[in-house]
N, C-alpha and C positions, 0 to 999 in steps of 0.2 A: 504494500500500500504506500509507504515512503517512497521509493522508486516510482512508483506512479505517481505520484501528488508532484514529482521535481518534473519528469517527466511534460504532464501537464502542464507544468507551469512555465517551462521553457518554451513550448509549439506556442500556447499565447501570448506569450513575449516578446516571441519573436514574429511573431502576426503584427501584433501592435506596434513593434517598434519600425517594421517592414512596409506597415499600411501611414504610419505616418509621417519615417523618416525618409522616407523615396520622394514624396510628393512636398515635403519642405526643402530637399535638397535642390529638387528642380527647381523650386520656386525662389532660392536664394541665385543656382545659376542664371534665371531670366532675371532677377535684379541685378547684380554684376553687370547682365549686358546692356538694361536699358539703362545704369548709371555711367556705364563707360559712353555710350552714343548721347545721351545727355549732354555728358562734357563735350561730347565734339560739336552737339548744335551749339552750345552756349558758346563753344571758342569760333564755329564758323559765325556768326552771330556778332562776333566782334570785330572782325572785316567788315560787315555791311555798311554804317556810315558813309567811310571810306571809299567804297564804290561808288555811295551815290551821290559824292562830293566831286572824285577826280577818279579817273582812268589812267593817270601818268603811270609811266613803271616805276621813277624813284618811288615817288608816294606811296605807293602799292607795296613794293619791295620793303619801303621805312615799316608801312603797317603789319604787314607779315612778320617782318623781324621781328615785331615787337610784343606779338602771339605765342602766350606759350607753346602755341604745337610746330607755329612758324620756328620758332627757336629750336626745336627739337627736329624742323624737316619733315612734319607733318602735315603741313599746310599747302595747300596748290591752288593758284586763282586763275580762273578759262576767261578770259574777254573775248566777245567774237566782235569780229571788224566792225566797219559803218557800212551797210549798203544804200550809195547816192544814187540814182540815175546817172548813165552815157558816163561814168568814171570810176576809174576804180580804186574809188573810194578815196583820193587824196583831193586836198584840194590847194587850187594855183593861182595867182594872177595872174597878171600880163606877162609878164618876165619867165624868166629859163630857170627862176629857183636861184636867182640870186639878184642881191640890191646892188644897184649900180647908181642910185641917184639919183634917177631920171624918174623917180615916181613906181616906179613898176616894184612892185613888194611880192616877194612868194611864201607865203602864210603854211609853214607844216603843223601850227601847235605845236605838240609833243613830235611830233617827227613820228607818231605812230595810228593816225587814222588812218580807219581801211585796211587795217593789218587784225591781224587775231594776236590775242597778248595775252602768253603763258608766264604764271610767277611760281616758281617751285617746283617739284619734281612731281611728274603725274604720274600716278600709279592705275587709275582708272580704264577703261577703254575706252576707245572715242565712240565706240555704240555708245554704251551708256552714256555718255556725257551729251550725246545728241538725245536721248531719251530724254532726259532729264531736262534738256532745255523745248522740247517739245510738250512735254506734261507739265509743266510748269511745278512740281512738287518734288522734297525731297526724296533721294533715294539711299537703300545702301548698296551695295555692290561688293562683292568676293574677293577682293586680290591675293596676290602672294603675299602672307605673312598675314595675313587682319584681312581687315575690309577698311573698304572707303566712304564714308559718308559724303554725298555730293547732295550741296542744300543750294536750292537757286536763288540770285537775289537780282530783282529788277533794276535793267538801266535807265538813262533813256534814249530817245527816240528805239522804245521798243525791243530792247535787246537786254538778253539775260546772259547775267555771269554766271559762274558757278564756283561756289570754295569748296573744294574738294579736302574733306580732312582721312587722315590716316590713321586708322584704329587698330593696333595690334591686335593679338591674337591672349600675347599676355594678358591685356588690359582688360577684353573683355571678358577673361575668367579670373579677375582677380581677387581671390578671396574664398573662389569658389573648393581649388582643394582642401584649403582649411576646413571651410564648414563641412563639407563631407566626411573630411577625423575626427570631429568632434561629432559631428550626428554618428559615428560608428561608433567614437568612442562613448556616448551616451547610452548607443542601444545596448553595448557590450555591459557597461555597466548594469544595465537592467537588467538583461539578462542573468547574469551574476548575483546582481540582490534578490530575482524572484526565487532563482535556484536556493539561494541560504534562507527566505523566509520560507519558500515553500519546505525544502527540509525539518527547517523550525515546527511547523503547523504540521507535518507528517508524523514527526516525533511526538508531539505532544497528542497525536491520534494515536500513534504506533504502540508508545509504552504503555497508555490505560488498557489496550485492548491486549497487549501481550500478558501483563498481570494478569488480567480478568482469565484468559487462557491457562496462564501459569496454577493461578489458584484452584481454576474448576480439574486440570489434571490432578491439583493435590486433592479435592475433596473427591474426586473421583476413587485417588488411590487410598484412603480410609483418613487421610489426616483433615479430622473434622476443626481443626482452631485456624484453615485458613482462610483469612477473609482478603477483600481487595481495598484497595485506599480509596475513598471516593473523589477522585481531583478527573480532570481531563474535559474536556465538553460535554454540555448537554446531557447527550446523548450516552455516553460512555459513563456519566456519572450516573447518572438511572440505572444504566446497566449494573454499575458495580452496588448499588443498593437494593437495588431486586436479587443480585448474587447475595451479597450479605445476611439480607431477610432469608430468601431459598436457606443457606447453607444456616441459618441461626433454628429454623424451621429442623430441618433436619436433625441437628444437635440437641432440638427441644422431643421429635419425638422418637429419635433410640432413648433419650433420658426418661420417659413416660414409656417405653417398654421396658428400661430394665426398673422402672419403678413399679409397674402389674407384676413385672415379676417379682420382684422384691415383696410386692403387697400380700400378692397370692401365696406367699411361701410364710411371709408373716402369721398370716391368718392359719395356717395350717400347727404353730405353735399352742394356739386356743386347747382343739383337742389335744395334741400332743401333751398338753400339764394334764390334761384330765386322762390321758392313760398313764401318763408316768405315776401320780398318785392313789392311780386303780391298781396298776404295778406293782408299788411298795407295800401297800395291803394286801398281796398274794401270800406274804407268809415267806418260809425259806422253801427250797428245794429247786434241783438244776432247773426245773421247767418256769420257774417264779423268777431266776438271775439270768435265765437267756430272756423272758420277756423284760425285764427292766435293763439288761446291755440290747435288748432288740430298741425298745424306746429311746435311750442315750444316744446311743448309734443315731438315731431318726433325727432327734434332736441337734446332733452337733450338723447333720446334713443339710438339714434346714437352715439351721447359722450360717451355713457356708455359702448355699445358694442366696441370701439377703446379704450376704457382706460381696459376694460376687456381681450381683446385681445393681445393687445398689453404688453407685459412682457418681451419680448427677444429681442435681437442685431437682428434690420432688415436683412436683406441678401438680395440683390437683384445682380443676375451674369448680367454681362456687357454683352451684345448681340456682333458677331461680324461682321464684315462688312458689309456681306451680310443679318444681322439681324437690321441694324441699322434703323436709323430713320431721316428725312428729318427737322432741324429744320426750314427754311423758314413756310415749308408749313404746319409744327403743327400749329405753331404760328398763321399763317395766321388764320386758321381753328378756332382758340380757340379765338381769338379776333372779329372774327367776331358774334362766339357764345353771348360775354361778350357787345360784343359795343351796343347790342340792348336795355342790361338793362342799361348799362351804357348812350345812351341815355337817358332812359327813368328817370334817375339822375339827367341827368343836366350834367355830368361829359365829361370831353375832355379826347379821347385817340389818343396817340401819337407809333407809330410804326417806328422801324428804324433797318436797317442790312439785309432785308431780300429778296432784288432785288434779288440773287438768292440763290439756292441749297447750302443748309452748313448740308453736315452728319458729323453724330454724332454718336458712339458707344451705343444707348441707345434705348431700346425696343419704340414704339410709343405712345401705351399707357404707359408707365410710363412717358413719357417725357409729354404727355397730362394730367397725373395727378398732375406733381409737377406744371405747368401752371397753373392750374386750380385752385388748392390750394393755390398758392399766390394772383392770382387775385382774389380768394373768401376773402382770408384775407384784400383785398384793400376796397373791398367792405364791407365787416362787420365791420370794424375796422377804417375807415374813414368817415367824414358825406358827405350826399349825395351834389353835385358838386365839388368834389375833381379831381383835375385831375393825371390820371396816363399814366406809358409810358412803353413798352415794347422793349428793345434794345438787337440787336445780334450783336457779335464781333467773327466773322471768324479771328481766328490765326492761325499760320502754325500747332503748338501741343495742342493746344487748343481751345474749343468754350466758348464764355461766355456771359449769358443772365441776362442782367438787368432788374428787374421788382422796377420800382420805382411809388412811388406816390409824392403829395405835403398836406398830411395828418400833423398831430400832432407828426409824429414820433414814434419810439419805446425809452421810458426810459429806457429801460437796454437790448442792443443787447444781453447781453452772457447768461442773463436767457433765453431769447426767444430761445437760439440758444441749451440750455441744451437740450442732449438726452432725449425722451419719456418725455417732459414736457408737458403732457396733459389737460392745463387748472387748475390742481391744483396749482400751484405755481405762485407765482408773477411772472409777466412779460411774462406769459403766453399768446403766439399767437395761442394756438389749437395745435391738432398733423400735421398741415400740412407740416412744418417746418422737421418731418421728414420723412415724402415720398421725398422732395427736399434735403436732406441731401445724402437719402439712393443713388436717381439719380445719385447724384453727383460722392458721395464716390464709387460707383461701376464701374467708372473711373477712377479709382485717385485723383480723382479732392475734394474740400472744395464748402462749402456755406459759406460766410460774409456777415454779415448785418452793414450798413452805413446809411449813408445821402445822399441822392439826389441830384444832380441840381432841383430839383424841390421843393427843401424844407425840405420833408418828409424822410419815408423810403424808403434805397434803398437795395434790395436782390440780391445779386452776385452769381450765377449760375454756377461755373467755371467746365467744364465739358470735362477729361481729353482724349488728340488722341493718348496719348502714344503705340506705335504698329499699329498705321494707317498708319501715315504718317512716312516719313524716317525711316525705320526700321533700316539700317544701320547704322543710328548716334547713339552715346552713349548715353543711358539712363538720363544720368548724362547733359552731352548737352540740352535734350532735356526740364528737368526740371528747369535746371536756366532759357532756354531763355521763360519758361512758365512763370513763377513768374518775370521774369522780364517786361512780356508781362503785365501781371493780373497789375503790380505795376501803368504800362503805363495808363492802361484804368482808 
């Protein structure tokens, strides 16, 4: 595409500089020539007087001299004779052409009427010069070396001269080779600047589109972090943000599959505590320690597949209205699941908030998986007769679900609470922490983890209605009186 753009830009250049440097050069050579024939009218132009005062040859000869082109031997003046009747052309007295005293006088004037009287060197033909005095208009005429301008100028009794000037050949092209190197030397230069700006504008085409190339080969080949720079025209930068979005798109949903997967393999820890604790009440004997190494075994695979998985920023979109989900009656649902084993513990559970209907912006199953994951954490992570409580707080912009026990507590809420802490690090509660983060956050809303009234840990649920309720109040309303709410409870 560079090579083509320079390309381009040279054939119109040279069109342009071809279409208008041909027809100014012509037009400086025809000035050249009509200022050189110029000067010869204005210098023949200045003999005329002259003529029409005397025909003498000094005179003549004085005036010529005294002409630039005279001086230079440019200059030629044609008198043609007197034609008188019965003579030719002189005229005589009585006498033989000379004075003797007796009266008789022989009158020549100049000694040259009735003669033809040439001053300067003719370069003309004598066609032309008869042309010329029969048309009565100037002419110019071809010689060797230039041409001759022959301009006529009336005598009298009816007879035309003619000043013949001599115009070289130099003179009429004087200037003219110059301006032709210079009009080259013009186009060349153009040439040359379209060639480096068009280069310039090729490149800055060339490089956005060869990134844009470069990057879609890498994301092609699995490296999902590369994106393109948005600079270059128009056109190029759109491109490279529809690649950007494409490629941020793409990175958004491998991250939302290994997050299903991740979810799906979470969820499958629920029953896994309820057979490992059906397991440890088989009593002893091989068939009692292969099932509880059968469930271990089950258990760490399933860790492995959500620590596998799990690599990217969850994503979960907030359901709306008419997608939400009923927290009474999850609740309901899920503790009655939980209270069987929790009987079968020894442990007391406690319910509160949920006499009626509180929706909530939030798919049902996911609202049943982040439950399920703290209650699984109450139970793996507390010994058996530990009592826990599940509480709901209906606020006007927000819902907020307590899951507390009266356990040993968590030593360090903010590890438990780090992103993707899956077990590897201290203070590690499992990934469940954040399926209840993702609930939350795809509200608006935060998880905190505290203290109890019962002692133990307590996990705060705050689960955002921002756009449910009063739409018309300011955003900004809506979240102080949230946090102000959350501070209350």
């Amino acid at each position: 595409m560079r090579w083509a753009l320079v390309k381009v830009a040279v054939a119109v250049t040279v069109m342009v500089v071809v279409a208008f440097a041909v027809p100014l050069g012509l037009v400086i050579k025809e000035m050249a020539r009509d200022r050189a024939f110029t000067n010869a009218e204005r210098q023949a132009a200045a003999i005329g007087p002259t003529l029409s005062i005397t025909t003498d040859r000094a005179e003549l000869e004085r005036a010529v001299a005294s002409t630039q082109a005279g001086a230079y031997g440019r200059m030629a003046v044609h008198v043609p004779a007197v034609d008188e009747p019965g003579g030719t052309g002189a005229s005589t007295g009585t006498g033989t052409g000379s004075s003797t005293g007796t009266g008789t006088d022989t009158s020549t004037g100049t000694g040259t009427e009735g003669l033809p009287l040439e001053i300067g060197t003719r370069r003309a033909a004598e066609e032309d010069l008869r042309t010329v005095q029969r048309i009565g208009r100037a002419s110019i005429a071809e010689v060797p070396g230039g041409f001759a301008l022959l301009q006529p100028t009336a005598l009298s009794q009816a007879r035309i001269a003619i000043v013949e000037i001599f115009v070289p050949d130099d003179e009429v092209s004087n200037g003219v080779d110059t301006a032709w190197l210079v009009l080259a030397g013009v186009g060349l230069a153009l040439v040359v600047g379209s060639v480096a700006v068009a280069d310039r504008l090729g490149l800055r085409m060339v490089e956005p589109a060869q990134r844009l190339a470069y990057a879609a080969h890498a994301l092609g080949e699995g490296k999902l972090g590369a994106r393109v720079p948005e600079e270059g025209p128009t056109e190029l930068r759109s491109a490279a943000v529809a690649f950007n979005s494409m490629a941020d798109q793409v990175v958004q949903l491998l991250a939302n599959e290994r997050e299903l997967a991740a979810d799906l393999s979470h969820r499958l820890r629920t029953p896994l505590t309820v057979l490992r604790l059906n397991a440890a009440s088989l009593g002893e004997g091989p068939a009692a320690d292969q099932t509880r190494s059968a469930v271990a075994q089950l258990e760490r695979e399933v860790d492995t597949i959500i620590r596998t998985a799990r690599e990217a920023k969850p994503q979960t979109v907030a359901a709306g209205p008419a997608g939400g989900c009923d927290v009474s009656e999850v609740v309901r649902e899920r503790m009655d699941f939980w209270s069987a084993l929790a009987e079968d513990e020894g442990r007391t559970a406690r319910v509160a908030g949920i006499g009626g209907p509180v929706r909530i912006p939030v798919v049902r199953a996911e609202l049943a998986a982040a439950l399920d994951a703290l209650l699984g954490n109450v139970f793996r992570h507390t010994p058996e007769g530990t009592a826990f409580a599940v509480d709901v707080h209906n606020g006007e912009d927000a819902v907020i679900v307590l899951v507390s026990d009266a356990g040993p507590g968590i030593a360090d809420p903010r590890a438990a609470l780090a992103r993707g802490n899956s077990g590897g690090r201290d203070g590690s509660t499992g990934l469940g922490l954040d399926i209840v983060r993702r609930v939350a956050e795809s509200t608006g809303g935060d998880v905190r983890i505290g203290r109890s009234v019962l002692g133990g840990t307590e996990v705060r649920i705050w689960i955002g209605l921002d756009g449910w309720r009063s739409p018309d109040e300011p955003r900004g309303h809506r979240l102080r009186r949230r946090r102000r709410r959350a501070a209350e409870v």
